[in-house]
N, C-alpha and C positions, 0 to 999 in steps of 0.2 A: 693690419698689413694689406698692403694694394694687392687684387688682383691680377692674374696675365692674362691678358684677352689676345688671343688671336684671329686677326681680322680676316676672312679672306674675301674677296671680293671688292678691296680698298677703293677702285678704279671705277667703280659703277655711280649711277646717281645715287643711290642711298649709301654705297660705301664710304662715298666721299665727304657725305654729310657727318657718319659715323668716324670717319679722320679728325673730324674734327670734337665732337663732344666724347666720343671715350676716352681721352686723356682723363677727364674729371672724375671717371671711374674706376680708375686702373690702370693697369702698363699696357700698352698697347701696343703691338706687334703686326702689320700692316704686310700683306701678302697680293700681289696681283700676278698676274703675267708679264713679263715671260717666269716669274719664280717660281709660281706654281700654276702648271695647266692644270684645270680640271678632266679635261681628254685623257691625261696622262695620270691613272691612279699613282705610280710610285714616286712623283714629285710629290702629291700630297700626304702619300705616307710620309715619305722624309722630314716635310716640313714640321707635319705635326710631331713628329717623334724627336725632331730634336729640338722644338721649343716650348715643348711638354705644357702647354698653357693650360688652366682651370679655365675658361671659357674657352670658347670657341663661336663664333657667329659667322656662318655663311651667307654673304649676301651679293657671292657668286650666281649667274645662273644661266643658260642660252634664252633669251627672250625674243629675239626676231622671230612671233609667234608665224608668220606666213611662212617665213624659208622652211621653219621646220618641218613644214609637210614632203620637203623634198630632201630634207637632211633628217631622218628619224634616228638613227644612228649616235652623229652627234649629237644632238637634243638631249638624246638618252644618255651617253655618257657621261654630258655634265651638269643633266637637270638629276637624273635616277643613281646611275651607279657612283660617280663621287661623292653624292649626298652619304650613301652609302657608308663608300670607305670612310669618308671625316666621319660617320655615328660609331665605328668598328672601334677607330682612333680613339673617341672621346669615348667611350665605356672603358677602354682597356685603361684610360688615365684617370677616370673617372672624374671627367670634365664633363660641364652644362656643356650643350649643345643649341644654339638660336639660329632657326634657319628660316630663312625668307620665302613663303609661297605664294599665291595666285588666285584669285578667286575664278579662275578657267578651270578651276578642277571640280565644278558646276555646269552645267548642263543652262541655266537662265530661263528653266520653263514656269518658274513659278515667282510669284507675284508678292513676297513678301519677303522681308530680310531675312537671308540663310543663317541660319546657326550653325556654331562648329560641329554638331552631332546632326546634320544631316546630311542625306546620301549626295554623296559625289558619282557626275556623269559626266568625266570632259568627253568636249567634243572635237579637241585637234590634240595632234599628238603632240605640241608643247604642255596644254591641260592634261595630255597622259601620261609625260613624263615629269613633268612635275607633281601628280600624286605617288608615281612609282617612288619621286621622293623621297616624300610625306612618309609614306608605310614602309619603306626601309631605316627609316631613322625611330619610327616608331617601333617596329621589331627589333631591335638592334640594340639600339641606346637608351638606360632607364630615366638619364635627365635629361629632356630638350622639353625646350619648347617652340613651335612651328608658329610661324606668324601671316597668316593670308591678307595680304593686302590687294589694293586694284588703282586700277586706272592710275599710276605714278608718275608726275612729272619733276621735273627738278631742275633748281639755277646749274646745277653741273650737267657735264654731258652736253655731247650735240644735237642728240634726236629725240624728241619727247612731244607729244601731242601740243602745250603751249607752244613750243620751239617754231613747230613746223607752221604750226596756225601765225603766227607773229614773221616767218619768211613770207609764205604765201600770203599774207593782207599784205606787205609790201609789196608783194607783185603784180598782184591781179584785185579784180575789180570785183570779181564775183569768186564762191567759194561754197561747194558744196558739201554738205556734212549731214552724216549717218543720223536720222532721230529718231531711229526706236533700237537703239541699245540703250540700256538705263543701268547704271551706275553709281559710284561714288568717286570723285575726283581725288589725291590724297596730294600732297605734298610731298617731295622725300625728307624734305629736312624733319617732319612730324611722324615720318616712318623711324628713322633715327633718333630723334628726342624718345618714344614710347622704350626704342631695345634699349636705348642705354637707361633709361628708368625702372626698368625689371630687373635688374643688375641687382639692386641692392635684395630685392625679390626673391633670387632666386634659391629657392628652397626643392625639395622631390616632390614634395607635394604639388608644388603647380606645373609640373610636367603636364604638357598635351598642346591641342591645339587653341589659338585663339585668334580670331578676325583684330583686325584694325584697319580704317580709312579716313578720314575726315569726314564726318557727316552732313548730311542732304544728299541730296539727289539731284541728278543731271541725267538729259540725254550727251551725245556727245554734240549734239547741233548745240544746245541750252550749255555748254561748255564753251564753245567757239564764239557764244554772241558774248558769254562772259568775257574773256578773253580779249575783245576787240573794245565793248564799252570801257575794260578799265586801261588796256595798254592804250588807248585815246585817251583819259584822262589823265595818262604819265607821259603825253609826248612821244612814244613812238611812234614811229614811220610809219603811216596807214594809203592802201590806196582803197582798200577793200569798201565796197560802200553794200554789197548784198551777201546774203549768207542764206543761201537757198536751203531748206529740210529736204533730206533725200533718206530714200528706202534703204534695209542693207540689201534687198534685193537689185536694187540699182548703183552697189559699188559692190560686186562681187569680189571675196578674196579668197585665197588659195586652203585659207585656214576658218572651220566655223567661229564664230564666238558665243558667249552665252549672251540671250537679249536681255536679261535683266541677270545681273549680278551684287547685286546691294548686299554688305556684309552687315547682321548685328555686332555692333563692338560691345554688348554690356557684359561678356565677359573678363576681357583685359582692362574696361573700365572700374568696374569693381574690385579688380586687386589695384589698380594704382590711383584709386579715388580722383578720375579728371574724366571728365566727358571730351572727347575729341572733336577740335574747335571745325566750325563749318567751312565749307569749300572754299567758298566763293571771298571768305576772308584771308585765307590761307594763299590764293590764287592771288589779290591783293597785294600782300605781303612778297610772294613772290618774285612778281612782277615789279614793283619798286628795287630788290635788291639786286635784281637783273639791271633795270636799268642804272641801278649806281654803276657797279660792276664795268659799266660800255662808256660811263662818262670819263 
């Protein structure tokens, strides 16, 4: 018998990707706003209570990591305390719970890929309220599973680090970009292909945390030159001819970040037997389907 999955966060880059492949898993039940605010716990009691679904996936979340330094409040209420109420929800129905995290609830002092069981130090208060999360769903609900991912771009949505790089080389000539934060670039459509593949997964047993990204490594400067060699070899609109490396010291923002956040994925690897395809092919990929998309 099909599962009910209810979606919320349908509306986001990875939501939308997830509109489209959880049909193949299940019934699918698609919540955004205005239906359900996150700000607002008793829309999402409602919702969940009266569509009683066995899953549940959040893939809600406040991510304008800079504002949130000036909005800690809100940040909180729909990165920490909703997470919350949806873990209360999903115990009481005794529904799986898949919620989407961050690799900012790291600290980026250290030089090797983090594992799920290492200590978390965000340093803005989006990295702090997305572990307040984390540990509320973890206290709370006996089956979830948390998924940390980073750096996400995607064909939906207006604003996303490709997005903005592919405006600005049509604008301008020159383009300066961060080179000592280090990362992993992900796809959203490959953040969404991984949740709806744990679907058939999901057992009590593999409740906890797990990394996923597209593998390699990038700064976000070695993103941007990516970005430019392949959107040139697809015919996009370029005027950009330089891509200068700059400090984060010489683009200050409002919010720290971690300088190295590289996830290990070998342990979601290992329960769904696939190594998670490389960036820069993915970025690829991407970028061709964008350009169908505009023809």
């Amino acid at each position: 018998m099909s599962k009910s999955i209810l979606l919320i966060g349908s509306n986001g880059q990875v939501g939308k990707e997830l509109q489209q492949i959880l049909p193949y898993y299940g019934d699918i039940i698609s919540v955004e706003r205005p239906t359900v605010d996150l700000a607002q716990p008793d829309t999402l009691r409602n919702i969940i209570r009266s569509k009683q679904p066995q899953i549940i996936i959040n893939a809600a979340a406040y991510t304008a990591v800079d504002k949130a330094e000036s909005e800690p409040e809100l940040a909180s209420a729909i990165n920490a305390i909703a997470p919350l109420i949806i873990a209360q929800e999903s115990q009481k129905l005794g529904a799986f719970l898949i919620h989407i995290s961050t690799d900012y609830v790291f600290d980026g002092n250290r030089y090797r890929p983090y594992q799920e069981t290492d200590a978390t130090n965000p340093l803005s208060i989006y990295g702090k309220t997305k572990l307040a999360g984390e540990e509320a769903i973890q206290e709370t609900c006996a089956y979830h599973l948390i998924l940390r991912t980073a750096w996400v771009y995607g064909t939906f949505g207006k604003s996303n680090f490709v997005k903005t790089m592919l405006r600005l080389g049509a604008e301008r000539q020159e383009i300066r970009v961060v080179a000592d934060q280090i990362g992993s670039p992900t796809w959203a459509q490959d953040i969404a292909t991984v949740i709806a593949q744990t679907i058939p997964q999901l057992t009590p047993e593999i409740s906890g945390r797990y990394h996923y990204t597209n593998s390699g490594v990038a700064s976000w400067y070695d993103f941007a030159v990516a970005i430019f060699e392949e959107a040139q070899q697809l015919g996009f609109p370029l005027k950009v001819e330089r891509i200068v490396p700059i400090t984060t010291a010489e683009y200050p923002t409002p919010a720290r970040r971690p300088a190295y956040s590289v996830l290990a994925c070998g342990k979601i690897s290992a329960i769904l037997e696939t190594h998670p395809p490389h960036w820069r092919q993915r970025l690829r990929q991407m970028l061709r389907d964008l350009k169908i998309g505009h023809e």
